[in-house]
VEXZADREN-444930 format. One record per residue: z, x, y of N, C-alpha, C in turn; residue number from 0; residue in one letter. Coordinates in steps of 0.05 Angstrom, whole numbers, plus 5000, padded with zeros to 4 digits. Atoms other than C-alpha are relative to their C-alpha. Layout:
BEGIN
+------+------+------+------+------+------+------+------+------+-----+---------+
|  n_Z |  n_X |  n_Y | ca_Z | ca_X | ca_Y |  c_Z |  c_X |  c_Y | num | residuo |
+------+------+------+------+------+------+------+------+------+-----+---------+
|    Z |    X |    Y |    Z |    X |    Y |    Z |    X |    Y | NUM |       a |
...
+------+------+------+------+------+------+------+------+------+-----+---------+
This chain:
BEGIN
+------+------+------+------+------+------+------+------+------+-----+---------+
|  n_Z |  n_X |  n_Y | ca_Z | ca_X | ca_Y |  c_Z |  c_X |  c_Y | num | residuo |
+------+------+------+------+------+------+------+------+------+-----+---------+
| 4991 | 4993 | 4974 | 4675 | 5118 | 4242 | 5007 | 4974 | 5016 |   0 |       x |
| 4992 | 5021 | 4986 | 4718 | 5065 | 4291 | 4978 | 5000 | 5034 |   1 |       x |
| 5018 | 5008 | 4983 | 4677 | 5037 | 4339 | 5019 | 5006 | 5024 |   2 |       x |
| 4978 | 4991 | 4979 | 4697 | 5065 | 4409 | 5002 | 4973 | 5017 |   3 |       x |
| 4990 | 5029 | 4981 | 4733 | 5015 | 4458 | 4985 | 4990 | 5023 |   4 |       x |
| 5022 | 5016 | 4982 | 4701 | 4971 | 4497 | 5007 | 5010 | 5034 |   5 |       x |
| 5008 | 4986 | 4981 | 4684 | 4993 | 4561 | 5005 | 4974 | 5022 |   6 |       x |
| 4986 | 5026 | 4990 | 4726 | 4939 | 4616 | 4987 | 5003 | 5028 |   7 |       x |
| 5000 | 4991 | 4970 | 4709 | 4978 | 4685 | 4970 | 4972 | 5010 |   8 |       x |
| 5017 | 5029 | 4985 | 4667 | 4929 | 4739 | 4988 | 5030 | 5010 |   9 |       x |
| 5019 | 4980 | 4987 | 4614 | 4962 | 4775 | 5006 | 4999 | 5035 |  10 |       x |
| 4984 | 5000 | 4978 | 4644 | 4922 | 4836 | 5014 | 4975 | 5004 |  11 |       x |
| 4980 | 5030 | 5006 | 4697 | 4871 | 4848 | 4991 | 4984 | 5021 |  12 |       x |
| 4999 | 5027 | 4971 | 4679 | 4804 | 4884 | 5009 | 4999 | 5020 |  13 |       x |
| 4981 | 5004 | 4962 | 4736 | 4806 | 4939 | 4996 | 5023 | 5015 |  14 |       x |
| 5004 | 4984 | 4986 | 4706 | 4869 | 4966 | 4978 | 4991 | 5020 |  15 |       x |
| 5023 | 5011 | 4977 | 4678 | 4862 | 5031 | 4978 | 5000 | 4993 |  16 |       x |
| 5023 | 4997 | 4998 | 4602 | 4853 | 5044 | 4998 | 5026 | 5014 |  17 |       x |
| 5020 | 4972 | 4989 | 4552 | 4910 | 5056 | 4996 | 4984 | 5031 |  18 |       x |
| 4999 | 5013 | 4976 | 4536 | 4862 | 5109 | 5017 | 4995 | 5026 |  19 |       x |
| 4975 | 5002 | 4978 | 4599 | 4860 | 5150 | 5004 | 5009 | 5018 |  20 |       x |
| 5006 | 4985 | 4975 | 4611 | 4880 | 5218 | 5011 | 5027 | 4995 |  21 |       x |
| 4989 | 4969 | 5004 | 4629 | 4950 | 5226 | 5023 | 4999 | 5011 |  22 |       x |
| 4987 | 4988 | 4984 | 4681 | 4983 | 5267 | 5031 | 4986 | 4987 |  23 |       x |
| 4973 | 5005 | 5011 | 4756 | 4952 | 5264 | 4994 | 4969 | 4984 |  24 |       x |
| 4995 | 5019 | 5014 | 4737 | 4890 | 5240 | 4991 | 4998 | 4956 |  25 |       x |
| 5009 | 4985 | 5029 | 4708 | 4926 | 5174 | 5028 | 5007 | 4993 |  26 |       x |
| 4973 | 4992 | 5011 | 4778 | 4963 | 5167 | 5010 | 4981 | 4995 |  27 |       x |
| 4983 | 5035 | 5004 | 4820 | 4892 | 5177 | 4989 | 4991 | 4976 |  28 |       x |
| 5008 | 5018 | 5026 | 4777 | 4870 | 5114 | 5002 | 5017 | 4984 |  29 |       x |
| 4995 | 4983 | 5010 | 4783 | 4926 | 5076 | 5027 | 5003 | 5000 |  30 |       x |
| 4984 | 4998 | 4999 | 4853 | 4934 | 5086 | 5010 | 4981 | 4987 |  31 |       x |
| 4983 | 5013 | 5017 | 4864 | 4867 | 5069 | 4993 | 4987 | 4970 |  32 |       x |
| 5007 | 5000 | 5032 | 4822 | 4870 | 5003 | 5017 | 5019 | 4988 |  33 |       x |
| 4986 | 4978 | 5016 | 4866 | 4929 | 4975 | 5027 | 4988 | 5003 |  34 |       x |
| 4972 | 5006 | 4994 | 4927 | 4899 | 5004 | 5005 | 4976 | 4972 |  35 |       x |
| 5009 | 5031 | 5019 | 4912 | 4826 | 4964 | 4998 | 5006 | 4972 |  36 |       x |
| 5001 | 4995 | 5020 | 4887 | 4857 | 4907 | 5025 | 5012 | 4976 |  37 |       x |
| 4982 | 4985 | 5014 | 4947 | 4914 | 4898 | 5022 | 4975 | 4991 |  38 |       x |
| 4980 | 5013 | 4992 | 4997 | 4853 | 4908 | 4994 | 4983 | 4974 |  39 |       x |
| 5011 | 5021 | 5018 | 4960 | 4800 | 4862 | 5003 | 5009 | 4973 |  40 |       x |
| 4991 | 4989 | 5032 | 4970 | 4853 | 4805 | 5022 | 5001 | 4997 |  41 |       x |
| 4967 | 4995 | 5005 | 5042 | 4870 | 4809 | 5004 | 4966 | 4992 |  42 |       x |
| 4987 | 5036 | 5001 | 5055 | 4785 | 4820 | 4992 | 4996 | 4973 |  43 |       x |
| 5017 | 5010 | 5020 | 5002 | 4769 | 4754 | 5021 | 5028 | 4972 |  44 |       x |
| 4988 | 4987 | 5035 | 5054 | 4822 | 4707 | 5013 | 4978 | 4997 |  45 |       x |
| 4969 | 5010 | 5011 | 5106 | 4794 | 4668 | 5022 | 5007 | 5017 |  46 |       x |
| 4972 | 4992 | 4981 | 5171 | 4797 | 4704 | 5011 | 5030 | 4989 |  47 |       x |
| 4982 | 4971 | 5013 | 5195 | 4852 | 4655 | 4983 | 5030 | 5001 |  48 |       x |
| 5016 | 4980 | 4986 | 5132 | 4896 | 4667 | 5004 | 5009 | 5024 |  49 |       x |
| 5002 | 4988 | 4970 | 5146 | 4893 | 4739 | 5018 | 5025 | 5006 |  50 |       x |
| 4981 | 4981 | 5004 | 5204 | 4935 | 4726 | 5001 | 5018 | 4982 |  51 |       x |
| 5000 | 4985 | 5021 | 5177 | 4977 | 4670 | 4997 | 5030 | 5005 |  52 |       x |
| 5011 | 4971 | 4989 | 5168 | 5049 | 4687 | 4975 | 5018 | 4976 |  53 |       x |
| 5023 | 4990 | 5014 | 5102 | 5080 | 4651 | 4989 | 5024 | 5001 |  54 |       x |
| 5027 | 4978 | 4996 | 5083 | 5144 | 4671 | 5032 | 5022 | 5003 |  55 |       x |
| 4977 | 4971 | 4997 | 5126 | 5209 | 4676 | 5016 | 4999 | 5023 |  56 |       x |
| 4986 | 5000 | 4975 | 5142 | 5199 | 4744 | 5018 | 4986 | 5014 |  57 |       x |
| 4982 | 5023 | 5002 | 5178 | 5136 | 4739 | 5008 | 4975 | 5015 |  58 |       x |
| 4992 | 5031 | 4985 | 5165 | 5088 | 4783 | 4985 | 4973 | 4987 |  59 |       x |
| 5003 | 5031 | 5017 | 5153 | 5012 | 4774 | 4974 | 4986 | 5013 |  60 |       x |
| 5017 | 5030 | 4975 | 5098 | 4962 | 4792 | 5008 | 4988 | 5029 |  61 |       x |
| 4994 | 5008 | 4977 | 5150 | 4927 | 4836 | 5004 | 5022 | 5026 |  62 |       x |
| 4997 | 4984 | 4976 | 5163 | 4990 | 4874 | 4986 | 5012 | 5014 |  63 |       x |
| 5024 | 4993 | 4980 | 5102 | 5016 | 4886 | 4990 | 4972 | 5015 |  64 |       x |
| 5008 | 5024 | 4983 | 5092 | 4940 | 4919 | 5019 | 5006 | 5019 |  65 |       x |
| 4981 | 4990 | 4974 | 5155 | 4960 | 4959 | 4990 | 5019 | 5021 |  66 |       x |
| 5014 | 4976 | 4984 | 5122 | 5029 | 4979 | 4986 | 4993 | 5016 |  67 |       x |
| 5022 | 5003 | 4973 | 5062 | 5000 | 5001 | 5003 | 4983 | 5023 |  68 |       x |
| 4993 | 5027 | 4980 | 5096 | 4949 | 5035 | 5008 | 5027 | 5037 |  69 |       x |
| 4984 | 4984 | 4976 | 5137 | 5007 | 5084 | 4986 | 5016 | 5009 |  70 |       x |
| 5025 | 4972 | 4999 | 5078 | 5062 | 5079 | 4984 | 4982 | 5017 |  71 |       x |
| 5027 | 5012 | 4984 | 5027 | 5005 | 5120 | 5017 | 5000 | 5025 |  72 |       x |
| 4980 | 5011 | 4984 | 5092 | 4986 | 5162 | 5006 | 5032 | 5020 |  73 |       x |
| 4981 | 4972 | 4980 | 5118 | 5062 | 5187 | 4972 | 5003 | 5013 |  74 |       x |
| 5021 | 4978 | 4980 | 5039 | 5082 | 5204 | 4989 | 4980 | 5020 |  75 |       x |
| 5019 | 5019 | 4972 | 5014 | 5013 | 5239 | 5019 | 4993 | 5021 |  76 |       x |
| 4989 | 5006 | 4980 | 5071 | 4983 | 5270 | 5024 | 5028 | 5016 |  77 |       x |
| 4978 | 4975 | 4989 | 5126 | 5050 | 5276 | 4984 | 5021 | 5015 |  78 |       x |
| 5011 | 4977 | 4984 | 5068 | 5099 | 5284 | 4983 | 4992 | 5012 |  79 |       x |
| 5024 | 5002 | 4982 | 5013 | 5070 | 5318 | 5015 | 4982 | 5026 |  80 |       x |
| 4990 | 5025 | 4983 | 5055 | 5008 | 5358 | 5019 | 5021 | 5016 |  81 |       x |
| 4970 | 4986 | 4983 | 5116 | 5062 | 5372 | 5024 | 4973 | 5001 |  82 |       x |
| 4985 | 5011 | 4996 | 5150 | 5004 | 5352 | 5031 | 5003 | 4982 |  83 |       x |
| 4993 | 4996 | 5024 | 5222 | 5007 | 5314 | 5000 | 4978 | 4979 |  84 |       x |
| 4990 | 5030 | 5027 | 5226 | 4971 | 5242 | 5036 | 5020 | 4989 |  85 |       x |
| 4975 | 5001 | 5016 | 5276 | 4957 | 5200 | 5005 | 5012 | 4976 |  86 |       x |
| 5010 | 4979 | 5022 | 5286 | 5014 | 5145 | 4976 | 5009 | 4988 |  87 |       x |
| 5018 | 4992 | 5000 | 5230 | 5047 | 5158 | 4990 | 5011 | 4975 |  88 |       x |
| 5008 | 4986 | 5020 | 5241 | 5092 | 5093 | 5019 | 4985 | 4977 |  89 |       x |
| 4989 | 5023 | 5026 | 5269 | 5024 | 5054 | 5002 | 4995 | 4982 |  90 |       x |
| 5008 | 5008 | 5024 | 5227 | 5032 | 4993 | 5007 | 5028 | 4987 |  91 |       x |
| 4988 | 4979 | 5017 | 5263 | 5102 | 4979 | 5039 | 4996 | 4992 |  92 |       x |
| 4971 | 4994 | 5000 | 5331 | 5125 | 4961 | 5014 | 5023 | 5015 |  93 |       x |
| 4991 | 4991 | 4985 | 5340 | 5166 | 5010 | 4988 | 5002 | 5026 |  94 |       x |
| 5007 | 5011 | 4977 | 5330 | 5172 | 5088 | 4976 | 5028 | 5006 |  95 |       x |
| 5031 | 4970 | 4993 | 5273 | 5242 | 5093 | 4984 | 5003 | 4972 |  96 |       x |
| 5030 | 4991 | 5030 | 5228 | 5233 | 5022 | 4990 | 5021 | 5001 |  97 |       x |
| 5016 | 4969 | 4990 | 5192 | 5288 | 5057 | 5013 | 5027 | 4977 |  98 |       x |
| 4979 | 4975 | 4996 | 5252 | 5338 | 5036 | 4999 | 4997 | 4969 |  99 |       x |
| 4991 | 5002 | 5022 | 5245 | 5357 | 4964 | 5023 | 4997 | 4985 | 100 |       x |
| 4975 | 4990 | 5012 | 5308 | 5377 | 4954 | 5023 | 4970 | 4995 | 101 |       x |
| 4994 | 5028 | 4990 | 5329 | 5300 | 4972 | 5014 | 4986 | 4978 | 102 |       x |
| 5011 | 5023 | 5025 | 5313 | 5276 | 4900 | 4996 | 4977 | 4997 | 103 |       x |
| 5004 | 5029 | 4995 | 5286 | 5215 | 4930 | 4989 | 4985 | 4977 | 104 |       x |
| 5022 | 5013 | 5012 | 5250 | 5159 | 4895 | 4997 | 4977 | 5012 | 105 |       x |
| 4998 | 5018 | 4998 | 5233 | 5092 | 4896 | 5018 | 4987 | 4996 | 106 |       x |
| 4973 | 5014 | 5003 | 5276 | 5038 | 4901 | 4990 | 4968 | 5010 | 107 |       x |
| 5001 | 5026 | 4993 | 5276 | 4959 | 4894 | 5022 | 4990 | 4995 | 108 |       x |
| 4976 | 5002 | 5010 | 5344 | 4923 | 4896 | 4992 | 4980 | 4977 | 109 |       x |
| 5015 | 5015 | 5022 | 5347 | 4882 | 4833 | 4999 | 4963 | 4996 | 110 |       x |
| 4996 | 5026 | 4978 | 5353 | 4818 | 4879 | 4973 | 4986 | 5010 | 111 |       x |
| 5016 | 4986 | 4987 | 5288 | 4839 | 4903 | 4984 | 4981 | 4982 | 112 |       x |
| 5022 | 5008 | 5023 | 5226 | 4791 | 4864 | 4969 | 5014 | 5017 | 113 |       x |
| 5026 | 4994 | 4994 | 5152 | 4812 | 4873 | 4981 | 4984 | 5011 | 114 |       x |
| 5009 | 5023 | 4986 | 5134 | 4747 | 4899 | 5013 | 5004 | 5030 | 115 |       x |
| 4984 | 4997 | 4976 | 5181 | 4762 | 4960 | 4988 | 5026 | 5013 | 116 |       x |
| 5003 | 4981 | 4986 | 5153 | 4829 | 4980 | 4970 | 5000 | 4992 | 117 |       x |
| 5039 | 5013 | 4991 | 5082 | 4798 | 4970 | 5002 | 4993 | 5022 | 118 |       x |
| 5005 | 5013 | 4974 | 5096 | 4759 | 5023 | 5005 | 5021 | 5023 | 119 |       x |
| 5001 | 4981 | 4985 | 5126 | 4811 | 5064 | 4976 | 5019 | 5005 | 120 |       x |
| 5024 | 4976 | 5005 | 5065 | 4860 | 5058 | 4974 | 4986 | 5014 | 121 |       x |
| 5013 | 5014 | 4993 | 5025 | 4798 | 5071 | 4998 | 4996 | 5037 | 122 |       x |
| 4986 | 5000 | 4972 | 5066 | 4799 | 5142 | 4992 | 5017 | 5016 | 123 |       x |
| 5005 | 4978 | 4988 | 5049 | 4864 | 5152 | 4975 | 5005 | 4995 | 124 |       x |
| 5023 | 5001 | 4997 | 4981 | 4857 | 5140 | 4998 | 4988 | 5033 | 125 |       x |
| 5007 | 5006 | 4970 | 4980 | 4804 | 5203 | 4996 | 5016 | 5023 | 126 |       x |
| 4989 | 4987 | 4982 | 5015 | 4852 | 5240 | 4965 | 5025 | 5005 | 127 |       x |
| 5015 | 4984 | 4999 | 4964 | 4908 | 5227 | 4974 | 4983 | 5005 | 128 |       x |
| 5020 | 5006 | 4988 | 4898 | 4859 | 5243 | 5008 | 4994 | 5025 | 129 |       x |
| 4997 | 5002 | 4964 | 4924 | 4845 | 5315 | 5006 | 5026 | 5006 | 130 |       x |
| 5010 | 4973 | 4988 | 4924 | 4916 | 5323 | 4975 | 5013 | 4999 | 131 |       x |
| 5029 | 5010 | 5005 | 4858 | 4921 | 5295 | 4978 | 4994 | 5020 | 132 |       x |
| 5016 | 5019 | 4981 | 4835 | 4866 | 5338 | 5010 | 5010 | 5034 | 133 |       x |
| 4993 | 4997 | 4979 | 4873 | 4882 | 5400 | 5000 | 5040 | 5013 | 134 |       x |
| 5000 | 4979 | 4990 | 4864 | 4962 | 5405 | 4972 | 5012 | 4990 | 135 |       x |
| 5030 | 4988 | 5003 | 4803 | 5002 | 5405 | 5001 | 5024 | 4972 | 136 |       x |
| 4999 | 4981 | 5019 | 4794 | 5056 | 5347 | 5001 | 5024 | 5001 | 137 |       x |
| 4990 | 4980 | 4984 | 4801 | 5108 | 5389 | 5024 | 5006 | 5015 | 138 |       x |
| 4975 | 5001 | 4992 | 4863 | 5095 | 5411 | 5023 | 5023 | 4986 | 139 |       x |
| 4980 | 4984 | 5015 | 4918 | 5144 | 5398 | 5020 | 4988 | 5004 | 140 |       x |
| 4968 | 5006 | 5014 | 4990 | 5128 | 5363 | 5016 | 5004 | 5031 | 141 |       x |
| 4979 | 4999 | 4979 | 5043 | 5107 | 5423 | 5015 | 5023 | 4997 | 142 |       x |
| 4981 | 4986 | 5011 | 5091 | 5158 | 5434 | 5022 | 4999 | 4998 | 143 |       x |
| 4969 | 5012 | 5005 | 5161 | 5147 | 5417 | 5010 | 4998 | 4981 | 144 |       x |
| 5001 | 5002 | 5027 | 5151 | 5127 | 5355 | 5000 | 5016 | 4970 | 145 |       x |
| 5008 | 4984 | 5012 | 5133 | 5160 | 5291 | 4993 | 5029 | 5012 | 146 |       x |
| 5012 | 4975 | 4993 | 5100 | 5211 | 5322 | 5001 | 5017 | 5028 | 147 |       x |
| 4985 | 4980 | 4971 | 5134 | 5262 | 5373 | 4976 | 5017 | 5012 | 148 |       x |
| 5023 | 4979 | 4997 | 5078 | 5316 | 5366 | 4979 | 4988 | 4988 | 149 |       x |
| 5019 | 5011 | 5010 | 5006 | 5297 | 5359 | 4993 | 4986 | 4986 | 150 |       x |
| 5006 | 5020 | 5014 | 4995 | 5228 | 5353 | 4975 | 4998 | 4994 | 151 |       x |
| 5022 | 4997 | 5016 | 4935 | 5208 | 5309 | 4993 | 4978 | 5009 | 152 |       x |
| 5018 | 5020 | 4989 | 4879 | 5160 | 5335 | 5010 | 4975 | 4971 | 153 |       x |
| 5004 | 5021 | 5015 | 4879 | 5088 | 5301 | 4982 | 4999 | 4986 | 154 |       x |
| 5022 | 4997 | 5019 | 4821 | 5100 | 5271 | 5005 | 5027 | 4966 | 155 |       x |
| 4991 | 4987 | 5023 | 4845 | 5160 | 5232 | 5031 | 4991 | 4991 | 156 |       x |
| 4971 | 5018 | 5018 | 4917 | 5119 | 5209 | 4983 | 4982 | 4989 | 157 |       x |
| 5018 | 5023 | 5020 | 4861 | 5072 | 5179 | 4991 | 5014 | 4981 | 158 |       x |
| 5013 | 4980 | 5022 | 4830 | 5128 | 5138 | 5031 | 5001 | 4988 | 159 |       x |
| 4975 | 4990 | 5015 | 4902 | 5152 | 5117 | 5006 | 4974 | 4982 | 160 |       x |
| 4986 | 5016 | 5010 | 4927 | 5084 | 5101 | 4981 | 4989 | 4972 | 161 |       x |
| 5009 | 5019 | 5018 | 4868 | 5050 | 5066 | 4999 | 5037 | 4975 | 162 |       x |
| 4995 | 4973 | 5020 | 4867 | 5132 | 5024 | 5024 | 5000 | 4988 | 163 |       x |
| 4969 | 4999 | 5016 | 4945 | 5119 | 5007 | 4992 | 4976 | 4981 | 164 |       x |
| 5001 | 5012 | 5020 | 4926 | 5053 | 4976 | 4973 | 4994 | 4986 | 165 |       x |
| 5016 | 4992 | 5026 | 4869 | 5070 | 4935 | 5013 | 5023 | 4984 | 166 |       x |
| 4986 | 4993 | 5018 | 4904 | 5118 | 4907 | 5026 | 4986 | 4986 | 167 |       x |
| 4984 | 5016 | 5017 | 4964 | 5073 | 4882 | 4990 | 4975 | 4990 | 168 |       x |
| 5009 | 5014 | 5007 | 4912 | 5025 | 4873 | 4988 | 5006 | 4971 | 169 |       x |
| 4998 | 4982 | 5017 | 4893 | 5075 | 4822 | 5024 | 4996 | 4969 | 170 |       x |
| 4980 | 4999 | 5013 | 4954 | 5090 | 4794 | 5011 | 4982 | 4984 | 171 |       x |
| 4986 | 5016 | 5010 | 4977 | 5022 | 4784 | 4976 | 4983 | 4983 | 172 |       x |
| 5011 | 5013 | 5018 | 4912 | 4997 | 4747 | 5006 | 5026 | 4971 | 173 |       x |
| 4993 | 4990 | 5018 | 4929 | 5060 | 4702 | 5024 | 4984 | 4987 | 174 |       x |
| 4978 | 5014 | 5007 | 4997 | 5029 | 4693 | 4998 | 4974 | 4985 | 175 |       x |
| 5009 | 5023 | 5009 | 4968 | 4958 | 4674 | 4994 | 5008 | 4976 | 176 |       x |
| 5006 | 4996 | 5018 | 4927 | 4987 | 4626 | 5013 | 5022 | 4978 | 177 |       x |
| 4980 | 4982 | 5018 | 4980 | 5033 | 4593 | 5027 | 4977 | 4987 | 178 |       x |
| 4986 | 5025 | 5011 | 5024 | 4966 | 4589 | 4980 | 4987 | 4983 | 179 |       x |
| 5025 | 5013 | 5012 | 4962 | 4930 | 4565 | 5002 | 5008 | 4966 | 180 |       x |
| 5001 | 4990 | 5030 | 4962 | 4976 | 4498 | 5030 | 5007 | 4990 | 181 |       x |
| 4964 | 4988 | 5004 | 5040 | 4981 | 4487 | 4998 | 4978 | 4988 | 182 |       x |
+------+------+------+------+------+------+------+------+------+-----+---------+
C-alpha cells in the first residue's frame, strides 16, 4: 500500500496577528492587512505563467482574483463606506452589473496588467482602508451617496463582509496553488 501524502497544513501562520492585540478597529486594520499581504505575496511568488493559468471549473486566474480583491476592498471601504467615487468600481469584471446573471460576467485582467502592479495597488488600498479604521468609529454607518442608496451597513459589519470575501478566495486560491503544485 502507497504511503498517504504528507500532510503540509500549519496549525497557524506567523504573520497572523497576536492573541494579544488590541481589539476593536485596530484588530480589523491588522487582520485585514494579514489576508491582504498574504493573498498578494501568493499570486506575486507563482510563476508568471501560473498567474494566468485557470484551474478550477470556474475559470478564473491567480492574477484576477488579485484584481477582484483589489476592487471588492475598494467599492465597500472607500465607494461604500467613504461615499466616495473610484475609478471602475466594477474594473476587475467584464461587465458593468456582475450582480445580473444573465450579464455573463467574469473576471478580467488586461494582459498589460503584471501582478506586481496590482500588489501595489491593493497595497494602496489597504492605506486607504486603515485611515478609515483609524479615523471612524465601528459603529459608524456607510455615507450615503455612495454605494449604498438603501440601508447603509455600519463599518464594523463591511469589516466582517470584507475580511469573509477574502478568506474565502484566500481559500480558493491556496486550492489553486496546490492543484498547480501537482500538475
Amino acid at each position: 500500500m502507497a504511503a498517504p501524502p504528507q500532510d503540509n497544513r500549519v496549525a497557524r501562520d506567523a504573520g497572523e496577528p497576536g492573541k494579544e492585540g488590541p481589539a476593536g478597529a485596530a484588530r480589523w486594520a491588522a487582520y485585514l492587512d494579514w489576508v491582504r499581504a498574504d493573498l498578494a505575496a501568493t499570486v506575486v511568488a507563482l510563476p508568471a505563467e501560473r498567474r494566468r493559468t485557470a484551474l478550477v471549473p470556474s475559470g478564473w486566474t491567480p492574477i484576477e482574483l488579485l484584481s477582484h480583491v483589489l476592487h471588492m476592498e475598494q467599492r465597500w471601504f472607500v465607494w461604500g463606506f467613504l461615499g466616495e467615487a473610484v475609478d471602475e468600481p466594477w474594473g476587475d469584471w467584464t461587465v458593468d452589473e456582475p450582480w445580473e446573471d444573465s450579464a455573463g460576467g467574469r473576471w478580467v485582467v488586461a494582459d498589460d496588467v503584471t501582478a506586481e502592479q496590482l500588489a501595489e495597488r491593493l497595497a494602496q488600498v489597504g492605506e486607504r482602508t486603515r485611515g478609515v479604521l483609524r479615523d471612524f468609529p465601528l459603529d459608524a454607518t456607510a455615507s450615503p451617496g455612495g454605494r449604498f442608496a438603501d440601508e447603509p451597513p455600519t463599518l464594523e459589519w463591511i469589516c466582517f463582509h470584507v475580511l469573509a470575501e477574502y478568506a474565502r478566495h484566500a481559500g480558493h486560491l491556496d486550492i489553486v496553488v496546490e492543484l498547480g503544485d501537482r500538475g
